[in-house]
BADRENFI-702546 format. One line per 3 residues: number of its first residue (from 1); for each residue x, y, z of N, C-alpha, C. Coordinates in Angstrom, 3 decimals. Layout:
BEGIN
NUM = X,Y,Z,X,Y,Z,X,Y,Z; ...;
This chain:
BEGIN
1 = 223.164,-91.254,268.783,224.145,-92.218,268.351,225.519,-91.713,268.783; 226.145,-92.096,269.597,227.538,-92.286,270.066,228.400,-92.607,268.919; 229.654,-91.717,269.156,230.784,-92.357,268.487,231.069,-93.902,268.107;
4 = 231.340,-94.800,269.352,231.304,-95.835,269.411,230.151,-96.731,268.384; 229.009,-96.589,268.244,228.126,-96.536,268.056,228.343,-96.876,265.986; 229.744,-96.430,265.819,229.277,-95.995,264.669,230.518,-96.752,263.736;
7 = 230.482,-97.875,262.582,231.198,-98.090,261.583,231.727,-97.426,260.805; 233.151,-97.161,260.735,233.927,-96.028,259.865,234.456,-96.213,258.980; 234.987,-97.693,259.338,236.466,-97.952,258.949,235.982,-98.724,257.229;
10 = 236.492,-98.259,256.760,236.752,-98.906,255.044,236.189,-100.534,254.876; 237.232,-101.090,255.599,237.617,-102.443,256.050,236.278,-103.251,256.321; 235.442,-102.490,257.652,234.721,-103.113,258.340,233.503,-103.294,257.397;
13 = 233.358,-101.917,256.756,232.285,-101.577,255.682,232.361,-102.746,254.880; 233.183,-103.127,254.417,233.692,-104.306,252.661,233.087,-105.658,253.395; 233.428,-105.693,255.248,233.380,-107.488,255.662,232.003,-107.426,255.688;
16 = 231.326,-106.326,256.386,229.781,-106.682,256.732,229.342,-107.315,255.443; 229.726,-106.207,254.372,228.755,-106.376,253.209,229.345,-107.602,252.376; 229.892,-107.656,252.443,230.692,-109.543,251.776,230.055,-110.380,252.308;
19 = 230.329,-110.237,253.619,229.959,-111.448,254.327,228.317,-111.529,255.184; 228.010,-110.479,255.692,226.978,-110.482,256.057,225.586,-110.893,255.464; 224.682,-111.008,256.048,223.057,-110.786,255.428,222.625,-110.026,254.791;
22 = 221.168,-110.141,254.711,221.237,-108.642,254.003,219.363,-108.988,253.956; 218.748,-107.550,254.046,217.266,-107.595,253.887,217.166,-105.973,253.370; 216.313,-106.290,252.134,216.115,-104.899,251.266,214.757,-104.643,251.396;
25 = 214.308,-103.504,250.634,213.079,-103.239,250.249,213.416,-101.934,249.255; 212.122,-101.291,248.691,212.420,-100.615,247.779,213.182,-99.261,247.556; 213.501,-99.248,249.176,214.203,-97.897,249.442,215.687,-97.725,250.018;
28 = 215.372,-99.274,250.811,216.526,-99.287,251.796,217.143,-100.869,251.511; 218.709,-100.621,251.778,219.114,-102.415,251.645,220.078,-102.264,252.979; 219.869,-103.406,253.990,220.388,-103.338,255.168,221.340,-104.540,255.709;
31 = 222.656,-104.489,255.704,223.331,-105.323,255.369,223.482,-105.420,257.156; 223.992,-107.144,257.843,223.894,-106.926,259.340,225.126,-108.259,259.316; 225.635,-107.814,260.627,226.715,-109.345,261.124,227.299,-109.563,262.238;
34 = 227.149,-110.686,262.772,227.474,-110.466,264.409,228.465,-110.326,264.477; 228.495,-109.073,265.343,230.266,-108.610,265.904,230.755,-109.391,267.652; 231.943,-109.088,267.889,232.472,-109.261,269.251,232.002,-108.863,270.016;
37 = 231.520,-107.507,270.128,231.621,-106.349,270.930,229.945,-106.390,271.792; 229.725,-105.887,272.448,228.968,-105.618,273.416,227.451,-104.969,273.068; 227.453,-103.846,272.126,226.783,-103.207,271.443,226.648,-103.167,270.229;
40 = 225.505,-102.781,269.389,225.509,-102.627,267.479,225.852,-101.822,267.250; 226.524,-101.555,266.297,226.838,-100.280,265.688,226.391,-100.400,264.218; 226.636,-99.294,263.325,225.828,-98.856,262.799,226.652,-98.187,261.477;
43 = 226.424,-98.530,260.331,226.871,-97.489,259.005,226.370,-97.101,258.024; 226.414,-95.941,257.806,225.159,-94.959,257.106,225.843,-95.043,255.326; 225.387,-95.318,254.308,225.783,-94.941,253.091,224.825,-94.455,252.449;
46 = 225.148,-92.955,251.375,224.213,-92.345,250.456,225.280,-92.455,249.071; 224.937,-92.965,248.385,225.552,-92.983,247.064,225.940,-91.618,245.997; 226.974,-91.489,245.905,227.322,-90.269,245.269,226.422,-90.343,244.320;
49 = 225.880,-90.952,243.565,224.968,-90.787,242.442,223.739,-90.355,242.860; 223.380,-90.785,243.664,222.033,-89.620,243.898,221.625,-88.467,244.190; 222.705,-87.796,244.810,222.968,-86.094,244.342,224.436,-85.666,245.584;
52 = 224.141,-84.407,245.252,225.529,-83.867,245.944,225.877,-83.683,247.541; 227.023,-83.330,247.969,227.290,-83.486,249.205,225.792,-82.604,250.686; 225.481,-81.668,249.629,224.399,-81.311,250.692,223.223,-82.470,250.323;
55 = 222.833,-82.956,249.323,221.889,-84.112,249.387,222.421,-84.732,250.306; 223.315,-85.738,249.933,223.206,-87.037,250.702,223.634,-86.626,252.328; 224.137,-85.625,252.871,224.316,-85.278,254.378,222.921,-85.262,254.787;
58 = 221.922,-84.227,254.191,220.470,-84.490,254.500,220.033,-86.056,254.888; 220.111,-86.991,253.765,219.793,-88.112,253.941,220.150,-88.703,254.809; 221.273,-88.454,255.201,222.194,-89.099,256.491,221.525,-88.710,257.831;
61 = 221.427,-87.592,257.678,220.658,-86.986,259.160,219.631,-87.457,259.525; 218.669,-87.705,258.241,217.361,-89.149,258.437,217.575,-90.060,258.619; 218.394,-90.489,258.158,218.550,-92.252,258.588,219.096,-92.067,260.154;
64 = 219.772,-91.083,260.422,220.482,-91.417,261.442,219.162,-91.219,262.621; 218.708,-90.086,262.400,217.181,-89.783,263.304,216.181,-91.073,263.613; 216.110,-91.795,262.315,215.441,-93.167,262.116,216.052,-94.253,263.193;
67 = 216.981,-94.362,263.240,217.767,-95.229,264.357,217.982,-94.751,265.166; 217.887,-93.690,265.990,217.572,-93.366,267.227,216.067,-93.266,267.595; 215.373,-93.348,266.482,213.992,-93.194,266.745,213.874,-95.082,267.644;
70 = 214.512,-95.748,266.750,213.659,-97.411,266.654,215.189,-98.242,267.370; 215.580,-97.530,268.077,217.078,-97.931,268.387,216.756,-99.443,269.504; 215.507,-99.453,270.243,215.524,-100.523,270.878,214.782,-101.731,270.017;
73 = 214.756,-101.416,269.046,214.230,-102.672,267.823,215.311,-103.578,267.605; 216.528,-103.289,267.406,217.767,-103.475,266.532,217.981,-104.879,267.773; 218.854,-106.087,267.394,219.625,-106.613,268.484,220.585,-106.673,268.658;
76 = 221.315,-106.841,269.837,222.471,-106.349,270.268,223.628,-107.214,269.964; 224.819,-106.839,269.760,225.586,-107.287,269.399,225.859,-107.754,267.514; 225.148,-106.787,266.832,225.118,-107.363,265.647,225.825,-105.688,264.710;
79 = 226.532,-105.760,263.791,226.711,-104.459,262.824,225.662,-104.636,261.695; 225.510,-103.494,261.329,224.737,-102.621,260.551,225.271,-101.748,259.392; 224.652,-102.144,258.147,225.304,-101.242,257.015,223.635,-100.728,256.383;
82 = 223.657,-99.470,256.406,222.161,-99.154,256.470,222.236,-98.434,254.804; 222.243,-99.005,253.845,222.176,-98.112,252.253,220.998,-97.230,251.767; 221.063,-96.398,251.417,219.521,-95.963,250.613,219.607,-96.076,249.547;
85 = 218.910,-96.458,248.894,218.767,-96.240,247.308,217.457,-95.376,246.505; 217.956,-95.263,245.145,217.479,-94.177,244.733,216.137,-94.132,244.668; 215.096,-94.797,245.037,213.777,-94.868,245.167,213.313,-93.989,246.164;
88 = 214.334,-94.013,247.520,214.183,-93.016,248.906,213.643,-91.642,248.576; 214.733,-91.428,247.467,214.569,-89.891,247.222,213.289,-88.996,246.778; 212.560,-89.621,246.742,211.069,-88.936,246.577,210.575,-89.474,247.429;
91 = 210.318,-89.786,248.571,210.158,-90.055,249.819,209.747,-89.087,250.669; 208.560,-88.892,251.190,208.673,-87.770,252.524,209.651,-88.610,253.570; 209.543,-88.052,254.614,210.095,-88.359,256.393,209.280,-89.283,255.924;
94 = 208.019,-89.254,256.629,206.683,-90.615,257.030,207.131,-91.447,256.227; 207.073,-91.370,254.883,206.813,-92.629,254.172,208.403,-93.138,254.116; 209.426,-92.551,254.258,210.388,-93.231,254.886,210.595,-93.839,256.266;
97 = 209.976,-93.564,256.869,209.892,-94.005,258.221,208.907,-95.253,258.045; 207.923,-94.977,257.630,207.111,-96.124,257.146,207.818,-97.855,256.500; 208.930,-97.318,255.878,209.320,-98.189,254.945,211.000,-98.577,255.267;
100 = 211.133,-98.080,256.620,212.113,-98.278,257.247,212.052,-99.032,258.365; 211.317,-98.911,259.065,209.659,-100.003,260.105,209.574,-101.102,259.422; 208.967,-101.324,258.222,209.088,-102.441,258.115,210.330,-103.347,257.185;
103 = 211.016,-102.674,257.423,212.357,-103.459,256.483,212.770,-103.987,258.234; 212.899,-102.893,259.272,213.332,-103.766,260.550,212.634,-104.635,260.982; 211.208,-104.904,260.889,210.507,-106.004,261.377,210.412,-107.381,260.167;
106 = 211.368,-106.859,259.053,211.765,-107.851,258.336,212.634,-108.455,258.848; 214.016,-107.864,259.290,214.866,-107.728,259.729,214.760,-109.028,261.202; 213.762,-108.570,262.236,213.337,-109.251,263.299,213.237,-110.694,262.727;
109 = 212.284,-110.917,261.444,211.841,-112.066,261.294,213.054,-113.109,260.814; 214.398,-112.375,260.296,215.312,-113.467,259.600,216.276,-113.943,260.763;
């Protein structure tokens, strides 16, 4: 995942999720909205409530691995607000990956 690649800004975070879609499941809620730009990009959130700064960086590093894993699934030109929630956290890899698979082929179908 490229810089570019990646939603930072405060701002952008508040429009996706206002305004955008949205397709959940019991682990993950994935907020999406067509942008201008050329390529998707992408924003990672772990909720301070589910544990501390070395937790949720861990978590981040999975999700982020997860979307480079399935990166030609996604379609182009659309942003991405990728949440976990607290169900994830007893989760192996697999069964997050499992349940991240099919939230995107949910995703495909809307």
């Amino acid at each position: 995942m490229k810089k570019k690649d990646i939603v930072k800004d405060k701002r952008e975070f508040t429009k996706i999720i206002k305004i955008g879609k949205k397709v959940h499941n019991n682990s993950f809620v994935i907020y999406y909205l067509k942008n201008s730009i050329e390529h998707s990009r992408y924003g990672i959130s772990v909720g301070s409530k589910l544990g501390n700064a070395v937790f949720r960086n861990k978590y981040k590093r999975r999700i982020r691995m997860l979307i480079n894993e399935n990166n030609s699934l996604y379609d182009k030109k659309y942003d991405y607000i990728i949440l976990l929630r607290k169900n994830a956290i007893n989760l192996s890899y697999q069964e997050l990956k499992k349940e991240f698979n099919q939230l995107i082929d949910k995703l495909k179908e809307s």
